[in-house]
N, C-alpha and C positions, 0 to 999 in steps of 0.2 A: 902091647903095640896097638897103637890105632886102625880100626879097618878104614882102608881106602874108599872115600865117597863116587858113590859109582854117579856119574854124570850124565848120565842115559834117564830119561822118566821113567820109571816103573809104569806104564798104564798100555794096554791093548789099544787103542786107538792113536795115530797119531796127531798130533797136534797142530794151529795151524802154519805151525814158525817151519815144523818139519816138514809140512807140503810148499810152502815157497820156493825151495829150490827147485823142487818138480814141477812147479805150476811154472819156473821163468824157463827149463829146460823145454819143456813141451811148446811156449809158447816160442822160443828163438827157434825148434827146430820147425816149425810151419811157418815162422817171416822165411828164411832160409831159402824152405824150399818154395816160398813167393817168388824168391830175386829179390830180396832185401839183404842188404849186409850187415852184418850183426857182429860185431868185433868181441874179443874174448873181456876187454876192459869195460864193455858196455854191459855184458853180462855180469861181473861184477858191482857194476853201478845199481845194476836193476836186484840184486839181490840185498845191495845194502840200503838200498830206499824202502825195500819190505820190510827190515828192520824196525823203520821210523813210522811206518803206516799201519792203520787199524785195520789189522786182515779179519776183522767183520765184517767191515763195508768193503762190498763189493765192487762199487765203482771208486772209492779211495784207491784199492787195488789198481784197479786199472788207469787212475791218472799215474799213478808213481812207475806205471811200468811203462806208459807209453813214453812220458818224459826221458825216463833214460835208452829206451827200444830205437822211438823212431826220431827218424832223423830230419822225414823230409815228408812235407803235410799230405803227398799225395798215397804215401804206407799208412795213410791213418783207417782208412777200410780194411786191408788185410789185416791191420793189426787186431781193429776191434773184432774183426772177423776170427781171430786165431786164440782171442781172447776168450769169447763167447763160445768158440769150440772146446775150449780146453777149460771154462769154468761157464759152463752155458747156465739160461734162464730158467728157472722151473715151469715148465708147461703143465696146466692139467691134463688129469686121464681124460680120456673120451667119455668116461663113464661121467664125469664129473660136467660133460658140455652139455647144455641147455636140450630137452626132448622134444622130441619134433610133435609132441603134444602140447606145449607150451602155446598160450595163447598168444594173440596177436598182440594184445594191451600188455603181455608179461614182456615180449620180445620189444615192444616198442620202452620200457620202462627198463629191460634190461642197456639196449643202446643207450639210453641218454645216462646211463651211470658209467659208460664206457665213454660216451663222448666227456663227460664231469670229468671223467679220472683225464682223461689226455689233456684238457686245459688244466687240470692240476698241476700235473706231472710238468708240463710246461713253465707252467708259475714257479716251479720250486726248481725249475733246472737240474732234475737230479735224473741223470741216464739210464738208472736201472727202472725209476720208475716209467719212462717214457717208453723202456722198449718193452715193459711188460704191459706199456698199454697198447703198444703198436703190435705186440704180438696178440693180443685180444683179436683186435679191426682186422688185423690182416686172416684169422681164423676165421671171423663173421662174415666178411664181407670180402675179402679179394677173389672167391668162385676158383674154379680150374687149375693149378699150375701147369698143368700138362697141355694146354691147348698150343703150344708153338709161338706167343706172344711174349714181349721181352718185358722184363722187371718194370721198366717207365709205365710200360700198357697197364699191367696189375693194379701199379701205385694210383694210375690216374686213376684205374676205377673205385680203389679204396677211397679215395680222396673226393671222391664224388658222394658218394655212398656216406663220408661222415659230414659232408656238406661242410667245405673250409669256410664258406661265407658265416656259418653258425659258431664255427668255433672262434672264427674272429672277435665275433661278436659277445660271445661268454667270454673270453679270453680279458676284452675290455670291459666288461660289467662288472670283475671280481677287481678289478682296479679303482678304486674310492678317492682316487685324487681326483679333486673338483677343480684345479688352478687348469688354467690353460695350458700352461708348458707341461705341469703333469701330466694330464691328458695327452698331449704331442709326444712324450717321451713315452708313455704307455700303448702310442698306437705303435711309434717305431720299435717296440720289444715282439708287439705282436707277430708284426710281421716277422721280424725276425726267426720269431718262435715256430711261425710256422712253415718257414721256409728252412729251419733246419728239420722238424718234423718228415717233410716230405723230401727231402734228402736220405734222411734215416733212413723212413718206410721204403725207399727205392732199394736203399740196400740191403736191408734185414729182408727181401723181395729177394732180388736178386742174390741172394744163400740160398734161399729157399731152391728155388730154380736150380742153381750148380749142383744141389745134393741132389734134386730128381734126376740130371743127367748123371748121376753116378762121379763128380769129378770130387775125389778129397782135397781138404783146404790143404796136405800137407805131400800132396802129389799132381801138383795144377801144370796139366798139358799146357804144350807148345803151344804160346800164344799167337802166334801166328795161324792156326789150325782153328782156335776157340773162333765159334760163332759168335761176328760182330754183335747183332742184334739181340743174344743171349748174354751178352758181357756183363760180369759186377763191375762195380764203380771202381775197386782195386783195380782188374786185369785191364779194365778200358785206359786208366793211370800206366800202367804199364805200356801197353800199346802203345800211348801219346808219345813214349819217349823212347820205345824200340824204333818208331817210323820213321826218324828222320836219319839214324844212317844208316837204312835198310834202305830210303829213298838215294841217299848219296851212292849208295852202292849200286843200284839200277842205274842209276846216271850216269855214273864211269863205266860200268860194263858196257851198255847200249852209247857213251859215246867214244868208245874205243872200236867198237864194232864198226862203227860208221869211220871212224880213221882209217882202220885198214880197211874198207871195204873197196878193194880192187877184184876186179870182173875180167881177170887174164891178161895174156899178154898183150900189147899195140905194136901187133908183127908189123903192122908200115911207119911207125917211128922207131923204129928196132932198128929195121932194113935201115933205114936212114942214117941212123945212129954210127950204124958198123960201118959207112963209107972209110971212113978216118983210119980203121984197123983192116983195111983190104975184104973187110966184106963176113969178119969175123961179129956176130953176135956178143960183145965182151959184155956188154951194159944192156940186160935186157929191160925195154919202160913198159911198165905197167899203166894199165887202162884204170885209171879209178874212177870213182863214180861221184857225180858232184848232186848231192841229192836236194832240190829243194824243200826250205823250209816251210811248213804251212803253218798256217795258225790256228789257234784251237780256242773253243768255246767252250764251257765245259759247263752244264745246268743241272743242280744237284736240287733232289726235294730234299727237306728237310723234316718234315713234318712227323707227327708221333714217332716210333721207334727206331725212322729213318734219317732221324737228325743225329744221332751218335754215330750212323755210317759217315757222313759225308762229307767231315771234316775228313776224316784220314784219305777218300780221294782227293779233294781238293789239295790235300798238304804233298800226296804223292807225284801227282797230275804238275803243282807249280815249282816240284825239285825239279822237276825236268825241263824246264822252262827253255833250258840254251838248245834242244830235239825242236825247239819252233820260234818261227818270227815272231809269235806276240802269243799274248793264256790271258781270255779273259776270263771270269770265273763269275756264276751267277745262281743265289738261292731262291727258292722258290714254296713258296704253299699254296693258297689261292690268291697271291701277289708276287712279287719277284723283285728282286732289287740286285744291283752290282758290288761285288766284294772283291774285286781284284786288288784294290789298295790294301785291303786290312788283311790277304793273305801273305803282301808281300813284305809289310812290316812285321809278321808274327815271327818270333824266334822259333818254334816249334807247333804242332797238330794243336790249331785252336780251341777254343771249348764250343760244343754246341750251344751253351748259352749266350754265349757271344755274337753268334748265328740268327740267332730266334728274337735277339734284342732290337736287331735290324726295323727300323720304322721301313715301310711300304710294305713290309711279307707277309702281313695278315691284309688282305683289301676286305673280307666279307667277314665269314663267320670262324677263320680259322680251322680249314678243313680241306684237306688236298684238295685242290682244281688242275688238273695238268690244262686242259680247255682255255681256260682263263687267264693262266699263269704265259701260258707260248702266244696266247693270243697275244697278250699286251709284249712279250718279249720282241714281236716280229715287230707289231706297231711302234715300239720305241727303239731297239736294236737292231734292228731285223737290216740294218746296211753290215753288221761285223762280221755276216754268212755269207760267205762268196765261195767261189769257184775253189778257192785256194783253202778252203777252211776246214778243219776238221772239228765234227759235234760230236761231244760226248754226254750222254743223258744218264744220271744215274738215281736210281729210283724203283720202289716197287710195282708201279704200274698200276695199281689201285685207283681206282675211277669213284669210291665212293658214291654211287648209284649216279653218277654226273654226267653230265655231258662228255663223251669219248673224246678225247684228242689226237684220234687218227688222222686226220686232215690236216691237220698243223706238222705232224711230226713226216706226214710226206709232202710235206711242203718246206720243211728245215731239209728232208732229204735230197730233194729238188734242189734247192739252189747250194748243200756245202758238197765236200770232194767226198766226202765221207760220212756217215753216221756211225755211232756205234754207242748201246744201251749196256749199262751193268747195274746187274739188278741183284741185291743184297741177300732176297731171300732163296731160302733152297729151289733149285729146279722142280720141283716137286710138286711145289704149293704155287707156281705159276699158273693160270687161268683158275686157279679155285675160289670161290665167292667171286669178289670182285675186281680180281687182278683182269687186265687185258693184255697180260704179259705177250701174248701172241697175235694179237691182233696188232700192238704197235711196234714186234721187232720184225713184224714182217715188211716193212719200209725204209728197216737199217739196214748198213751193212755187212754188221757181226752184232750179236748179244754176249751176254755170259752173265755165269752165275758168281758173284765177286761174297759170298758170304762170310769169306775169311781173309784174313788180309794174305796169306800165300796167294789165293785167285785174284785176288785184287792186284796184288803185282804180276801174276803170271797172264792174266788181262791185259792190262800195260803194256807191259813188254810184247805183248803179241800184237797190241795196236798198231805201236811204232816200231 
């Protein structure tokens, strides 16, 4: 009798067709617990594309799994995020990083083969190469992660540090097309290149960040809670599309509030009332309250890591719109411009780039001015602040060794009904370096500390 061929490998190590299933299980159970929906049929799909892929390459792997995984381009962060956890980069040992004996000409000679590899890795489009160059840059040159400064801050200084004007520039010299239109089709790759570059490095930044604060990819706190200013590019994606019926909920509550809001009974249209019944109370009327509407201004800075706050005010601030006669809405750096139109044609919490694309909101050098910024605001607006108006200032407070804008902000306090500042970052770090957190909310009429979107709405709601 024939012995039964046993179907199982004979070998100690598993193979990598038998780690697929494990790698698609570990990766659906961290989309999962993101808030991504992961269906039992998509899980199959993503198992039988492993099939067809070269489970040597690494990033093979991970087009075929995100294809069948994700659904909707804004999971594309948690995914690669869940990916990279669950089949992460090889890092060197510490032993193996450059010695702080190393001279100055080795260190200068070691950067320019790390800036080389990144315009390679670029040219060849290949993912695993680019993030093992951005994990390089980001160990040489991002300093600190513990300093309290958000993923964008890091990036920019990475990105200064490898000097983007340089890498442009090698980016175009490894290109040999001499025609004109080559050339033109070579600069617009570049850019491109490197605008997903520094897309990346924000996020491969921002992991970084989450795992210092202790948060696993496959148990991510109530985002409502997570610090705005600390957000990866995923949970800020998420946010964008929790806010808007978080805000319709604010809305209904606070205007159901104001329906019923009667203030007792109107015992002399009562008395009046019960003539008709011999003096009997049958129908008692209620005294409600008829509150006027005011109007609201609402002046958000934008400016480094305060430009991913200030869409989600603005988006929360203009659900509310029917709580006031009019919402204008205006951004600001060391310029200012008006966006009431583009807030109200957006379907959902805008993108900060959308923000910052704004022609008039750089006037100088690109560097908060609140000074400058309210001066020109009163000089060209300054009739939309009346009596009846309510200002809302939302911003770190950061003076950037500048001129103060105490005078101005008690000069907006002077002529609106109300002022009132929400300031993004922790209570904590107000007046440290160069906030003047206290110096300019000493002219409002409330502050708070809005670093999460729960204070951001529990602000709100206490405004109005």
């Amino acid at each position: 009798m024939k012995p039964a061929e046993n179907p199982m490998p004979q070998n100690d190590k598993p193979s990598l067709s038998d780690v697929g299933p494990l790698l698609v299980v570990a990766i659906v159970a961290r989309l999962r617990a993101g808030g991504v929906s992961v269906s039992t049929s998509e899980v199959l799909d993503a198992l039988s594309a492993l099939v067809h892929t070269d489970l040597t390459s690494r990033s093979k792997m991970r087009a075929a799994l995100r294809a069948t995984l994700v659904k909707d381009a804004s999971h594309d962060v948690l995914f690669r995020r869940s990916f990279d956890a669950v089949l992460p980069l090889f890092r060197p040992r510490p032993d193996d990083a450059p010695s702080a004996s190393t001279t100055t000409a080795g260190r200068a000679d070691d950067e320019e083969q790390l800036l080389d590899s990144v315009v390679r890795a670029l040219q060849a489009d290949e993912a695993d190469d680019i993030d093992h160059a951005l994990d390089e840059a980001i160990n040489r040159f991002a300093g600190d992660h513990d300093d309290g400064r958000s993923a964008g801050h890091h990036a920019q200084r990475v990105l200064r540090r490898m000097n983007v004007p340089d890498l442009y520039r090698r980016y175009l010299e490894a290109d040999r097309d001499s025609t004109e239109f080559g050339r033109g089709v070579g600069a617009a790759e570049a850019r491109a290149a490197i605008e997903q570059m520094s897309r990346r490095l924000t996020d491969m930044l921002s992991g970084r960040l989450r795992e210092g604060d202790g948060v696993a990819a496959q148990q991510l706190e109530d985002l409502q809670d997570r610090p705005l200013l600390r957000a990866g590019a995923d949970e800020l994606a998420a946010m964008r599309t929790a806010m808007r019926p978080l805000a319709r909920h604010l809305a209904s509550k606070l205007g159901a509030l104001r329906r019923r809001g009667g203030s007792g009974v109107d015992m002399r249209r009562t008395i009046r009332a019960s003539m008709g019944y011999g003096g009997v109370p049958v129908t008692p009327v209620v005294r409600r309250r008829r509150p006027s509407k005011p109007d609201l201004v609402i002046l958000c800075d934008v400016s480094g890591s305060t430009a991913q706050f200030a869409p989600f005010t603005l988006t929360l601030l203009h659900a509310l719109h029917e709580e006031f006669r009019r919402v204008r809405s205006f951004v600001f750096i060391d310029g200012i411009v008006e966006i009431t139109e583009l807030l109200e044609s957006s379907p959902g919490v805008i993108d900060a780039h959308h923000l910052l694309a704004k022609r008039g909101l750089v006037a100088k050098d690109g560097r908060s001015d609140y000074a400058r910024a309210l001066t020109t605001f009163l000089a060209t607006w300054g009739s939309a602040v009346t009596a009846k108006t309510t200002v809302i200032i939302a911003g770190d407070a950061r003076s950037h060794d500048r001129e103060p804008a105490t005078s101005l902000i008690a000069e907006l306090r002077h002529r609106a009904r109300r002022l009132y500042w929400l300031n993004p970052e922790p209570r904590g770090e107000w007046d440290t370096l160069d906030s003047r957190a206290t110096e300019y909310t000493a002219h409002c009429t409330g502050a708070f500390e809005v670093s999460t979107i729960r204070q951001l709405t529990a602000a709100v709601a206490q405004i109005l």
